[in-house]
VOZAFI-801379 format. One record per residue: residue number from 1; residue in three letters; x, y, z of N, C-alpha, C in turn. Coordinates in pm, 1 decimal, always signed. Each point is the difference from the previous one (the first is absolute). Layout:
BEGIN
SITE   k   r      npx      npy      npz     capx     capy     capz      cpx      cpy      cpz
SITE NUM ala        X        Y        Z        X        Y        Z        X        Y        Z
...
//
This chain:
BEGIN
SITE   k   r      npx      npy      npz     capx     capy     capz      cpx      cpy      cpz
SITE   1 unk  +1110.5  +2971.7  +5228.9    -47.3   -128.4    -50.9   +104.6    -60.5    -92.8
SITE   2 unk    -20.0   -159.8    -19.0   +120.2    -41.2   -100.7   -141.2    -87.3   -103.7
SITE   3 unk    +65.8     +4.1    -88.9   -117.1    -13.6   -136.7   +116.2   -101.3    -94.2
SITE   4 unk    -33.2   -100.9    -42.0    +39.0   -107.1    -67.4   -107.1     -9.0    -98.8
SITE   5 unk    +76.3    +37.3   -118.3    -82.5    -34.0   -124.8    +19.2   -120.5    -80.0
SITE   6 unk    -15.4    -89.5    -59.9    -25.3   -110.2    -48.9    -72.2     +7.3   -149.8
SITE   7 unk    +38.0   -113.9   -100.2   -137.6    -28.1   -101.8    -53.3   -159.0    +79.9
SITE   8 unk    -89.0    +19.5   -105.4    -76.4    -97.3    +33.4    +51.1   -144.6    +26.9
SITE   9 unk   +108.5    -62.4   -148.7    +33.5    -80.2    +40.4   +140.1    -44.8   +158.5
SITE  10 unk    +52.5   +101.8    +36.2    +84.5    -12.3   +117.6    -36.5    +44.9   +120.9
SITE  11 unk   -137.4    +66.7     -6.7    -75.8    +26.2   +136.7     +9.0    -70.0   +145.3
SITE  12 unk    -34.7   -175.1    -34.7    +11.2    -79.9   +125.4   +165.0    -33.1    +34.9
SITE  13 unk    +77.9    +24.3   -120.6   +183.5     +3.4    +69.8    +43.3   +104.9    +83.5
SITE  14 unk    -23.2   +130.2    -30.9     -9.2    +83.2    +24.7    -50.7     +7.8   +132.3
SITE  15 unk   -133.2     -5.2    +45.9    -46.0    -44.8   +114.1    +37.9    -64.8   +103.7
SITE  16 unk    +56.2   -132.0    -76.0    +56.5   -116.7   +110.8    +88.2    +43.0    +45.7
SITE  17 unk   +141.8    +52.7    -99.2   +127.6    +41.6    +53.5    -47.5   +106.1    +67.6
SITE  18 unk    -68.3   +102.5    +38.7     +6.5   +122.1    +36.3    -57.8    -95.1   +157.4
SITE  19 unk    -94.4    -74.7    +11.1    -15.5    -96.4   +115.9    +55.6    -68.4    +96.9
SITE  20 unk    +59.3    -63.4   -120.3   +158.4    -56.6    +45.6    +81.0    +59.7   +104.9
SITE  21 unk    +68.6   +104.5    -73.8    +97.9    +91.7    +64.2   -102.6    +54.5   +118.2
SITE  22 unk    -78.6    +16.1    +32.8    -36.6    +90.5   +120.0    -48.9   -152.3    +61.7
SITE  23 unk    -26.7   -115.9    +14.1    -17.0    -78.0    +93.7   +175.1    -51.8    +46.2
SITE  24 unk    +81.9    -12.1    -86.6    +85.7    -44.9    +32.5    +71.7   +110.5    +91.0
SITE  25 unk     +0.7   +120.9    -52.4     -0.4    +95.9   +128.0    -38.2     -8.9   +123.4
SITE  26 unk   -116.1    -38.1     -2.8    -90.3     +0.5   +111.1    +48.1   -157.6   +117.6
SITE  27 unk    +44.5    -61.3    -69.2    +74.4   -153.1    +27.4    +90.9    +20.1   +119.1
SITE  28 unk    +83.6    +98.0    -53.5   +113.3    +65.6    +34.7    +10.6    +44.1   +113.2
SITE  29 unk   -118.3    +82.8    +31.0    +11.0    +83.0   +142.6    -85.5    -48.8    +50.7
SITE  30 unk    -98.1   -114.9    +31.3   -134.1    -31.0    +29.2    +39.1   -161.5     +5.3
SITE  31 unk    -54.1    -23.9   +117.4    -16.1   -160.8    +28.8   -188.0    -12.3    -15.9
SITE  32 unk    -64.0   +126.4    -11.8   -133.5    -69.8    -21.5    -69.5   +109.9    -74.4
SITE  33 unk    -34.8    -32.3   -143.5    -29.4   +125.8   -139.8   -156.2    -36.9    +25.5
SITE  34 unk    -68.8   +115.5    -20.6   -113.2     +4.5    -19.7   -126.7    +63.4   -106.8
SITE  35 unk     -6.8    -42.9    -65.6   -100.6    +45.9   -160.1   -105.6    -22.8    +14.6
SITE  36 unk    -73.4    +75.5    -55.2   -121.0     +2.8    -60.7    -44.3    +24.2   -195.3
SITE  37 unk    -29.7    -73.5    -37.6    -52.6    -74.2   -141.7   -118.2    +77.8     +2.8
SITE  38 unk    -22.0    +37.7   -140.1   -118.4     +8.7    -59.5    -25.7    -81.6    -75.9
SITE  39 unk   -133.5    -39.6    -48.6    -57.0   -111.0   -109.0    -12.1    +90.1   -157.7
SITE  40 unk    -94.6    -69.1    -69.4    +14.8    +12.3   -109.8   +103.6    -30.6   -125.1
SITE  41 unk    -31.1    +23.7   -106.2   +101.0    -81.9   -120.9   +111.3    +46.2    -44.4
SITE  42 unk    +17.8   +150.7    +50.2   +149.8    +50.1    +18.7   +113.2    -49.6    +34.9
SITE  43 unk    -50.1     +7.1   +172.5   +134.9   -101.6    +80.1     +3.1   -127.2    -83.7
SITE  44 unk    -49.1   -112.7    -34.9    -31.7   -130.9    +30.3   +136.8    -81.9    -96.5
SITE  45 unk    +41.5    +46.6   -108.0    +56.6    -45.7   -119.8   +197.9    +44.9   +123.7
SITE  46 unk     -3.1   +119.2    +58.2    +83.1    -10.5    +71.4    +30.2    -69.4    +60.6
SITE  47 unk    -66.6    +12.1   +142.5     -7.7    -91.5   +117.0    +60.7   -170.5    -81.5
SITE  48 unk    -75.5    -42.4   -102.6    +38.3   -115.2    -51.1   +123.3    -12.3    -85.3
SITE  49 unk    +60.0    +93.3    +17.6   +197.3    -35.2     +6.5    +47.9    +56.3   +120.5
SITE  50 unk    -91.2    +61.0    +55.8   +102.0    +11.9   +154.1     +0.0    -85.2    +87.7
SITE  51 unk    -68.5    -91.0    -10.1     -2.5   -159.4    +67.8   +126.1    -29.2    -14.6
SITE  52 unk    +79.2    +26.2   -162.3   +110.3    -98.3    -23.6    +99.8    +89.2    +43.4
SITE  53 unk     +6.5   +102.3    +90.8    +84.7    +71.9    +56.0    +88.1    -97.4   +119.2
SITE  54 unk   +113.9     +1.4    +29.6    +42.3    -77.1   +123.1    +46.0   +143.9   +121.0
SITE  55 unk   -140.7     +3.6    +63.2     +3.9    +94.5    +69.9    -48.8    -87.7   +161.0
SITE  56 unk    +32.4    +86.1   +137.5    -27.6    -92.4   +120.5   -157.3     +9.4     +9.6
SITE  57 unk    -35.7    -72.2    -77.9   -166.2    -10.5    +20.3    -35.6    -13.3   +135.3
SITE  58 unk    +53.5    -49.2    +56.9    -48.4    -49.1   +161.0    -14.5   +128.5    +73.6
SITE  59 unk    +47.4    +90.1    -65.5     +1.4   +171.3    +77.2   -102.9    +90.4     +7.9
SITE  60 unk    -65.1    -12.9   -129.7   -105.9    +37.2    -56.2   -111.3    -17.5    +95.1
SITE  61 unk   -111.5    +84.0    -15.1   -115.4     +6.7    +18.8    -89.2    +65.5    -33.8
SITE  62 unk    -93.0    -24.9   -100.5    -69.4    +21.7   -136.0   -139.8    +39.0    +56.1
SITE  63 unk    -36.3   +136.9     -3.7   -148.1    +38.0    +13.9    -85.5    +30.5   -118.9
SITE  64 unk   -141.4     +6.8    +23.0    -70.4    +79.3   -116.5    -45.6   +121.9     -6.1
SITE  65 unk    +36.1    +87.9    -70.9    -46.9   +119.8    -21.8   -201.1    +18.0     -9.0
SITE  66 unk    -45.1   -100.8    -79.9   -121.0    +22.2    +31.5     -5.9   -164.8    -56.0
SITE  67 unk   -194.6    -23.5    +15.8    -26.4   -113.8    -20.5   -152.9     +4.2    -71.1
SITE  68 unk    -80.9    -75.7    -55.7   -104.4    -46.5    -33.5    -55.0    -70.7    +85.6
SITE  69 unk   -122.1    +44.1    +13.6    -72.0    -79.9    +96.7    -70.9   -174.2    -10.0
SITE  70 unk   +102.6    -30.1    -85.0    -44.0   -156.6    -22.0   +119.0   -109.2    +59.5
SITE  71 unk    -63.0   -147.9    -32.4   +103.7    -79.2    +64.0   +125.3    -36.3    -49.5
SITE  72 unk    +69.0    -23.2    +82.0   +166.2     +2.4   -133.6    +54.3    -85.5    -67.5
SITE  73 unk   -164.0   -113.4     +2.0    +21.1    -66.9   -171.2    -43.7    +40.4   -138.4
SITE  74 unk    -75.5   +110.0    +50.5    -29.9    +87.2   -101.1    +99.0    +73.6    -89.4
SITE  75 unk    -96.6    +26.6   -126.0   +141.4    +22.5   -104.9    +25.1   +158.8    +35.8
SITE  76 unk   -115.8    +41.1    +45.5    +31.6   +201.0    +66.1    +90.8    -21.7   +103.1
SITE  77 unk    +13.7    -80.7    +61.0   +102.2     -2.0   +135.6   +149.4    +59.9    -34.2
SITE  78 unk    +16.1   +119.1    +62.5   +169.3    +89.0    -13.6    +56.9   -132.1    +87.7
SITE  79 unk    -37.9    -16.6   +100.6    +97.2   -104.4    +72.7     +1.4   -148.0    -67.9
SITE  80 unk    -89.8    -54.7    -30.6     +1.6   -101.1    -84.2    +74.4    -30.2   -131.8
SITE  81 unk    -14.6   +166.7    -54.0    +83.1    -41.6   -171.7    +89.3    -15.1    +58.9
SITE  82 unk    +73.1   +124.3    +91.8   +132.5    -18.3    +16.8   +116.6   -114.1    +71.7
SITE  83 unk   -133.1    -74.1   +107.6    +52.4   -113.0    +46.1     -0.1   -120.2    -96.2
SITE  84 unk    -33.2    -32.5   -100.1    +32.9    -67.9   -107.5    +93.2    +11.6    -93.3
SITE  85 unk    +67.1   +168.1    -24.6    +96.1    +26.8   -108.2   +113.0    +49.1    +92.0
SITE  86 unk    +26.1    +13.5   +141.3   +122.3    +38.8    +71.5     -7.7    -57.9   +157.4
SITE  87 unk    -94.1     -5.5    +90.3     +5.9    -53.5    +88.5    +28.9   -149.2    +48.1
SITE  88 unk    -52.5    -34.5   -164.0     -3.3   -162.5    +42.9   +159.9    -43.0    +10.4
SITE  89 unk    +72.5    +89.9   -121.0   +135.6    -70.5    -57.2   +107.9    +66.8   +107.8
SITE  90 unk    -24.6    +59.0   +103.1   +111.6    +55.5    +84.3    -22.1     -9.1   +175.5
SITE  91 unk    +73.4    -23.4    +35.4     -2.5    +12.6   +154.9     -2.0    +68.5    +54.2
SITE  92 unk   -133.8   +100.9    +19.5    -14.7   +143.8    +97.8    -68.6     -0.5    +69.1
SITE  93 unk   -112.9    +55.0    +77.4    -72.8    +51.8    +61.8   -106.9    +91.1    -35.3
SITE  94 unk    -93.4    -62.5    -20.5   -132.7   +114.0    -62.3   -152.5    +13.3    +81.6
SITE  95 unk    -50.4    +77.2    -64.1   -163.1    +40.7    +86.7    -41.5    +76.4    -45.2
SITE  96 unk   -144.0    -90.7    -40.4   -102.5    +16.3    -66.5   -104.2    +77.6    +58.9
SITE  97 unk    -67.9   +106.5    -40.0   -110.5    +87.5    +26.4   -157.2    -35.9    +56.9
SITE  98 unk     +9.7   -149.8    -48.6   -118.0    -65.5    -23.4    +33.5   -129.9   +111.4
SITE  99 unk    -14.0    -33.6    +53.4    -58.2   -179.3    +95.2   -134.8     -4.8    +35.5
SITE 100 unk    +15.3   -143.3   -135.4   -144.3    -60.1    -41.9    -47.2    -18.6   +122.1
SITE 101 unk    +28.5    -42.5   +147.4    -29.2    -10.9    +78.2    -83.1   +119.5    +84.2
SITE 102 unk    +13.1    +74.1     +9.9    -55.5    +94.7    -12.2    -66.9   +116.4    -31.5
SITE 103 unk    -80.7    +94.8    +27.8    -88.2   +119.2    -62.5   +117.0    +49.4   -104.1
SITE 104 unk    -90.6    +91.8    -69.9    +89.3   +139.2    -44.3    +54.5    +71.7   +148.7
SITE 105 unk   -102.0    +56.8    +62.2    +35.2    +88.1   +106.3   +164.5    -53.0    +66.1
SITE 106 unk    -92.6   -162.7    +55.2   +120.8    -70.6    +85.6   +115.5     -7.8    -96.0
SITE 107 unk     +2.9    -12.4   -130.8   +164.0    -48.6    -71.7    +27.1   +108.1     +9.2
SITE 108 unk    -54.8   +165.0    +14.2    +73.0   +112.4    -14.0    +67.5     -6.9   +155.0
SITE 109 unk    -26.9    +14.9    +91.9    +52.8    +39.8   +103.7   +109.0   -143.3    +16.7
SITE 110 unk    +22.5   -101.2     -7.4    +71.3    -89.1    -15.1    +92.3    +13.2    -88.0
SITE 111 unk     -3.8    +89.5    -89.4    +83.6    +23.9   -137.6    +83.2   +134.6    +87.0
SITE 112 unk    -74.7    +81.2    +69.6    +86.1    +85.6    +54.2    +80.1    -13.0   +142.2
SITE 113 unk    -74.5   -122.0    +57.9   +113.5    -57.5   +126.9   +112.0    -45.6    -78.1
SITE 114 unk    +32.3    -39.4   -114.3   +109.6    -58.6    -37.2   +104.3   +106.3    -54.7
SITE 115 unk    -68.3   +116.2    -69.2    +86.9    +80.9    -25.6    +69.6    +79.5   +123.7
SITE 116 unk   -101.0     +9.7   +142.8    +45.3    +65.7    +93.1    +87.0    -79.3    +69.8
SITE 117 unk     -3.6   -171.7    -12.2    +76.5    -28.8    +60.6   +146.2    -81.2    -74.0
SITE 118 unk     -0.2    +50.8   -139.6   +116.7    -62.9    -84.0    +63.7   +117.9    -62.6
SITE 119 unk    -95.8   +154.6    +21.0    +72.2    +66.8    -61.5    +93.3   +124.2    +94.3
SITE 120 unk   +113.8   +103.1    -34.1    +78.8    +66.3    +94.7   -127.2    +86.8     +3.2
SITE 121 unk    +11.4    +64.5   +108.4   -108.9   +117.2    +22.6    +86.7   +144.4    +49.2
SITE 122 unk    -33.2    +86.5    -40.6    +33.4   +115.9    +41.5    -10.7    +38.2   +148.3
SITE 123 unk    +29.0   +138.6    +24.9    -39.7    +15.4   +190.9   -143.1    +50.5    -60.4
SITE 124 unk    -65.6    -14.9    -63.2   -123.4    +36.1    +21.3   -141.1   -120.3    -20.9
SITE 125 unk   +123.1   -115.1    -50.6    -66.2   -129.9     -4.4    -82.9    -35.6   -105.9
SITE 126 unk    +58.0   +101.0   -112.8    -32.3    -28.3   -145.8   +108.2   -113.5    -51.2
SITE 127 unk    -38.8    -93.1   -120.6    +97.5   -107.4    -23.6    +62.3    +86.6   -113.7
SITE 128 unk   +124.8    -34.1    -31.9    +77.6    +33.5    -80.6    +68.5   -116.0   -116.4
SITE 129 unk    -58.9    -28.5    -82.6    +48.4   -105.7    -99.6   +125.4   +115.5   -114.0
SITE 130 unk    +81.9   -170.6    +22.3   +110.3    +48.3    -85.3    +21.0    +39.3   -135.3
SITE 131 unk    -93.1    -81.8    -87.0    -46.8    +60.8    -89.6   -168.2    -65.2    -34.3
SITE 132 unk    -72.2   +129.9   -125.0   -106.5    -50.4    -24.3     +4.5    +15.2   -161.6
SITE 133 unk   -104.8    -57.7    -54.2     +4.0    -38.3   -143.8    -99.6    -18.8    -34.2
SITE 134 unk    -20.4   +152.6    -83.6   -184.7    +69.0     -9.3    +25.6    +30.6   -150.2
SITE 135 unk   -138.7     +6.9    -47.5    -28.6    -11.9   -162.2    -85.7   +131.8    +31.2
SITE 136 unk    -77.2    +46.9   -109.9   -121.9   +123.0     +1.6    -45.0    -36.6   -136.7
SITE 137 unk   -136.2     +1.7    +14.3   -114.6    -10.3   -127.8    -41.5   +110.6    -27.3
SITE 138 unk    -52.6     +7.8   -158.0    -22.3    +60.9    -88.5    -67.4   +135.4    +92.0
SITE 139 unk   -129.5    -26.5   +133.0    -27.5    +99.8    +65.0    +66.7    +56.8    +79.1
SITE 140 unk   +140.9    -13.4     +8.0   +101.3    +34.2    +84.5    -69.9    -50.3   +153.9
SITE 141 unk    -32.4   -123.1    +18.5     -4.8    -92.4   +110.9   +121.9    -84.6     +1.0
SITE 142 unk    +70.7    -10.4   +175.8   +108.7    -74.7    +41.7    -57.0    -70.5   +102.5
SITE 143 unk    +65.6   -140.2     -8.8    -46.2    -99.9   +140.9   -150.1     -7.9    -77.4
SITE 144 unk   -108.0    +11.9   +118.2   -142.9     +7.3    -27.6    +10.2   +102.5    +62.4
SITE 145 unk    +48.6   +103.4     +7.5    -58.0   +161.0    +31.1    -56.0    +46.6   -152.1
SITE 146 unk   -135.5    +18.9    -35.4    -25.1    +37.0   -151.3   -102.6   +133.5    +37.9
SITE 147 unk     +6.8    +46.7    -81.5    -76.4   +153.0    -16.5   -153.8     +1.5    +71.9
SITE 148 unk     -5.6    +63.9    +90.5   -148.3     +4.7    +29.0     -8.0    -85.5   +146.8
SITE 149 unk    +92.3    -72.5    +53.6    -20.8    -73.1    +87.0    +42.5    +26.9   +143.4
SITE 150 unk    -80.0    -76.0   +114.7    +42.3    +90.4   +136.4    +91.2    -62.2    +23.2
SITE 151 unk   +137.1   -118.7     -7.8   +120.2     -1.4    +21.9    +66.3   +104.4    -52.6
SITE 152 unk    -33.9   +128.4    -53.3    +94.1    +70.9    -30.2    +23.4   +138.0    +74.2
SITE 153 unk   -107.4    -43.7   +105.8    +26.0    +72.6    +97.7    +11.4    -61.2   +162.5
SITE 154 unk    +72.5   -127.3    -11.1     +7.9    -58.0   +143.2   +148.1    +64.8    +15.1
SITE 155 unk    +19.4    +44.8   +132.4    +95.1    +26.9    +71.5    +78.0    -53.7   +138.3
SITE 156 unk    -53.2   -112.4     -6.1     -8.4    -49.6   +123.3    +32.3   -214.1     +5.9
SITE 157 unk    -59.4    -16.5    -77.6     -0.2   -168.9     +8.2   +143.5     +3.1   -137.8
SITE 158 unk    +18.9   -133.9    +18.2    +68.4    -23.3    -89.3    -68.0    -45.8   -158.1
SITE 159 unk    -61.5    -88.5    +53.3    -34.4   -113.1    -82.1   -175.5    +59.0     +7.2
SITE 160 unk    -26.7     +6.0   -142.0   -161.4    -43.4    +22.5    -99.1    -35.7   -111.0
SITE 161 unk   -170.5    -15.5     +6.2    -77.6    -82.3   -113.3    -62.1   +123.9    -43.1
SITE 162 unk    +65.9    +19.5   -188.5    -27.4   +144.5    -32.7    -88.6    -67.7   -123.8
SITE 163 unk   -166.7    +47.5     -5.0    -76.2     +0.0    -91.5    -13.1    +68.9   -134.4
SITE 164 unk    +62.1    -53.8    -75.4    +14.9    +47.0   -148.6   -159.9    +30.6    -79.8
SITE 165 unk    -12.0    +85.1    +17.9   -180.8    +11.4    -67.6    +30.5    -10.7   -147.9
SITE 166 unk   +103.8    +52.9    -82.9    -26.2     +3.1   -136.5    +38.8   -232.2     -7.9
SITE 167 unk    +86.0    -79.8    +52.5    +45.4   -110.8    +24.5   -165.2    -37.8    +30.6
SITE 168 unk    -71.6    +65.2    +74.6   -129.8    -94.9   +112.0    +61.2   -115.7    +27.8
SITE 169 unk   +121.3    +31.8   +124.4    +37.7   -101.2    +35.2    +60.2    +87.5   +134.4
SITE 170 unk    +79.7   -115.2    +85.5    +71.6    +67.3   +138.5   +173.5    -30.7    -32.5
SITE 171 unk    +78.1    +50.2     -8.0   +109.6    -38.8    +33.8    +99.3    +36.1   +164.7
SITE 172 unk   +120.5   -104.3    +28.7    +52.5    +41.5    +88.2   +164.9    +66.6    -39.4
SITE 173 unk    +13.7   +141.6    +46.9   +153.6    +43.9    -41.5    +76.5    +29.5   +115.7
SITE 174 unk   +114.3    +52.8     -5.1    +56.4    +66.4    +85.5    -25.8   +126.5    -24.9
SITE 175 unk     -4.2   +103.9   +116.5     +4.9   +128.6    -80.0    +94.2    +94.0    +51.7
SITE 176 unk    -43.0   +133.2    -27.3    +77.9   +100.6    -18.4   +104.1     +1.3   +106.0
SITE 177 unk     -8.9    -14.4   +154.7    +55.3     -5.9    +65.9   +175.1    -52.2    +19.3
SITE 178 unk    -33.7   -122.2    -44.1    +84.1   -140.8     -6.5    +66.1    -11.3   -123.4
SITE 179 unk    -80.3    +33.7    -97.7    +23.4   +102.3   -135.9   +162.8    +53.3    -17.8
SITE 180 unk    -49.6   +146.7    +45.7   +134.0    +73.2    +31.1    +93.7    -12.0    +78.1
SITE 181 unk    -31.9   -106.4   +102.3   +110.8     -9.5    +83.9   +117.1   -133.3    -25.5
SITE 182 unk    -28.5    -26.4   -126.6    +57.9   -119.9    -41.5   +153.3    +79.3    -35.1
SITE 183 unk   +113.3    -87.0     +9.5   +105.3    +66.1    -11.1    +15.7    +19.5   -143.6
SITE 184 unk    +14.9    -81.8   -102.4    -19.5    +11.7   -108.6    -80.7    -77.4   -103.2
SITE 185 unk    -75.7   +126.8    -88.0   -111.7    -70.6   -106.0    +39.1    +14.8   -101.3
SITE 186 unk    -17.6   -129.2   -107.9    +15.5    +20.7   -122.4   -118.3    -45.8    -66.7
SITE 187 unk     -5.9    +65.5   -108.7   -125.1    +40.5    -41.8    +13.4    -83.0   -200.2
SITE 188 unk    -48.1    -89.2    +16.3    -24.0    -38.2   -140.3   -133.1    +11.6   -146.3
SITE 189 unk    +70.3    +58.6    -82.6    -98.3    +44.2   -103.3    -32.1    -59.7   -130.7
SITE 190 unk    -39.8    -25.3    -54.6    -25.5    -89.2   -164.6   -164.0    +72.3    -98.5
SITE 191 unk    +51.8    +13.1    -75.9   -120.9    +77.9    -63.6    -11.1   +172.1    +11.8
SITE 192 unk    -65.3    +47.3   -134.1    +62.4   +110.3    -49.8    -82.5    +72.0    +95.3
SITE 193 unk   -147.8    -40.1    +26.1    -98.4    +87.7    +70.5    +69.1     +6.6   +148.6
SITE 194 unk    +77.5    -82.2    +41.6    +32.5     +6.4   +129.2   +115.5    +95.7    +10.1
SITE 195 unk    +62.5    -34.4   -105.1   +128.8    +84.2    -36.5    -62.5   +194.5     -6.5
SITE 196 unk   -105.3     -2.5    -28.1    -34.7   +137.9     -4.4    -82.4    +90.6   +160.8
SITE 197 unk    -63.5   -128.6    +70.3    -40.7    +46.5   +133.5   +164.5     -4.6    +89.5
SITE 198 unk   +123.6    -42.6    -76.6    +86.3    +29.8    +86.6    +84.2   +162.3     -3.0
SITE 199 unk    -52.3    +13.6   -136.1    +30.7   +136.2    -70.0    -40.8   +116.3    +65.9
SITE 200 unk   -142.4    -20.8    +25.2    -98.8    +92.5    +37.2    +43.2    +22.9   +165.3
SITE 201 unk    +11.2   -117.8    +92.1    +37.2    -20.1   +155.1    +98.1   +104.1     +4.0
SITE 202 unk    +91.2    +45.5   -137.3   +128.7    +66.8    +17.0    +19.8   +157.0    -97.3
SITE 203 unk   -115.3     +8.6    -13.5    -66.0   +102.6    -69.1    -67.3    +80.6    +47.4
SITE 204 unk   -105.3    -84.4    +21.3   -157.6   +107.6    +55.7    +91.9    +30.3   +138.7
SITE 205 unk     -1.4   -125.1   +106.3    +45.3    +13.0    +98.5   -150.2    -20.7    +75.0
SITE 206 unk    -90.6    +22.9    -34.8   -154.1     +3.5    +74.3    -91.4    -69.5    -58.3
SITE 207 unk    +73.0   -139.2    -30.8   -146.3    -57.6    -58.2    -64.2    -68.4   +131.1
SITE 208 unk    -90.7    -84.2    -63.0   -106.1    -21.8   +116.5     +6.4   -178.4    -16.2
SITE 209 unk   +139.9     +0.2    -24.5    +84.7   -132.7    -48.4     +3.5    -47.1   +199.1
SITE 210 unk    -39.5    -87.8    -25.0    +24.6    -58.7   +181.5   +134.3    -42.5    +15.8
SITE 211 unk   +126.2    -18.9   -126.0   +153.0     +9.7    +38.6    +85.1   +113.5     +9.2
SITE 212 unk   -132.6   +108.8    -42.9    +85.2   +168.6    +44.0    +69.6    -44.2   +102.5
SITE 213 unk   -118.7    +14.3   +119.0    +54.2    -24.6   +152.8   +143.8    -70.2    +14.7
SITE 214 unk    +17.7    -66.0    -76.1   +140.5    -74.2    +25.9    +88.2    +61.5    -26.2
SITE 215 unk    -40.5    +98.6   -161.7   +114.7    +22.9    -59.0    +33.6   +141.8    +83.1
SITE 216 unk   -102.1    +35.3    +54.4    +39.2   +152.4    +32.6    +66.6    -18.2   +134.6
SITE 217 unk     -6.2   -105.4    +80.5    +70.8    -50.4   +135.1   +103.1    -37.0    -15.7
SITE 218 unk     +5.7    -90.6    -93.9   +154.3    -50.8    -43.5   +115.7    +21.6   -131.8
SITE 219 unk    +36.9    +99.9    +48.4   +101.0     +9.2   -137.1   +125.1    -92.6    -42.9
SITE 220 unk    -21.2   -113.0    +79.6   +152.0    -88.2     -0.4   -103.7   -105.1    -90.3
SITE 221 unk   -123.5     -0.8    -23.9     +0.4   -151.2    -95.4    +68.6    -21.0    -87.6
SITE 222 unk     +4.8   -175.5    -53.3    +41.6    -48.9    -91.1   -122.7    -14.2    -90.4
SITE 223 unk    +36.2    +10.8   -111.1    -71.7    -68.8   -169.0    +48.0    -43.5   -109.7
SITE 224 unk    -68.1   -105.2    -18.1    +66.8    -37.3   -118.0   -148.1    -19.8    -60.8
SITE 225 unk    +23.5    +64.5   -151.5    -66.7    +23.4    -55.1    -49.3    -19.9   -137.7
SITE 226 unk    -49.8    -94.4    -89.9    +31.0    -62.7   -146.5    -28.0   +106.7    -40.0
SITE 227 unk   +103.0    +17.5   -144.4    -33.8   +130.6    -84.5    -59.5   -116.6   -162.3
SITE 228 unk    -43.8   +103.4    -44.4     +3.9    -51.2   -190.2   +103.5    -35.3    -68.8
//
């Protein structure tokens, strides 16, 4: 694993440049880059200087790691905040989890024709994104895979609508699958309690943290991580 420590105030520089350099990489050998975003208030302060990056936006193609089951004028909308603080100001290619036009059910399987048909796939016809950009909460939940829930045992779909009982709500994530097969994840942290379920992931080794699974599959992640 590579671990980037930070304080508080240089966290989102830190971030960006470490962003930076691996998209502009990615520029390099790739006529068509493919990401996946997570929501929440971590990324968001980033993303809004990486707009002012002069990178080939037109290359890009921007997925969501998970979504809220509301519309994406809503202020919960992962695709919504973010299409207001980075999508709007750059010329890429993105897709949203959610079309108002349709069900939950129907925007999921529509959300996954696009990844099957925009993203590289393996010979086994899993997609492979170039990079992904995942956070973990205080319950050591990543994406919307959270403790207790049956996306955390799909093996099979990519994409699906995982019911948060402690939330009493539904969310849609990617999971484990699509997960690990991403070429590279970096993993962003802020806050001391989070800072300590990252401790434990690398400690216990067996928590009942739903980003074990990642960590124990992948030893090449990235983190960057705010310290005190």
């Amino acid at each position: 694993m590579n671990v980037f420590e930070s304080s508080s105030s240089n966290f989102d520089q830190i971030a960006l440049e470490f962003l930076v350099e691996k998209l502009n990489n990615l520029q390099k050998s790739k006529e068509k880059i493919t990401i996946a975003l997570s929501g929440g208030t971590t990324p968001m302060p980033i993303l809004q200087k990486l707009r002012n990056e002069n990178l080939h936006w037109d290359r890009f193609h921007f997925f969501m790691v998970d979504e809220r089951c509301v519309p994406l004028h809503d202020a919960k909308s992962n695709y919504g905040t973010i299409k207001g603080l980075f999508y709007d100001h750059i010329v890429s290619h993105s897709y949203s989890m959610i079309n108002e036009d349709l069900s939950i059910e129907e925007s999921i399987m529509d959300y996954k024709s696009d990844i099957l048909n925009r993203v590289k796939l393996d010979d086994k016809g899993l997609p492979v994104f170039d990079l992904m950009l995942l956070g973990i909460g205080e319950d050591g939940h990543t994406a919307s895979l959270f403790p207790g829930t049956d996306a955390l045992n799909e093996t099979k779909e990519i994409v699906v609508i995982n019911y948060v009982s402690k939330l009493k709500t539904n969310r849609i994530t990617l999971t484990y699958p699509v997960i690990l097969n991403t070429s590279e994840i970096v993993v962003l942290i802020k806050g001391r309690n989070k800072k300590q379920v990252f401790d434990q992931l690398y400690t216990q080794k067996n928590t009942s943290y739903p980003m074990q699974k990642i960590v124990d599959k992948r030893s090449d992640l990235n983190w960057i991580i705010e310290t005190e």
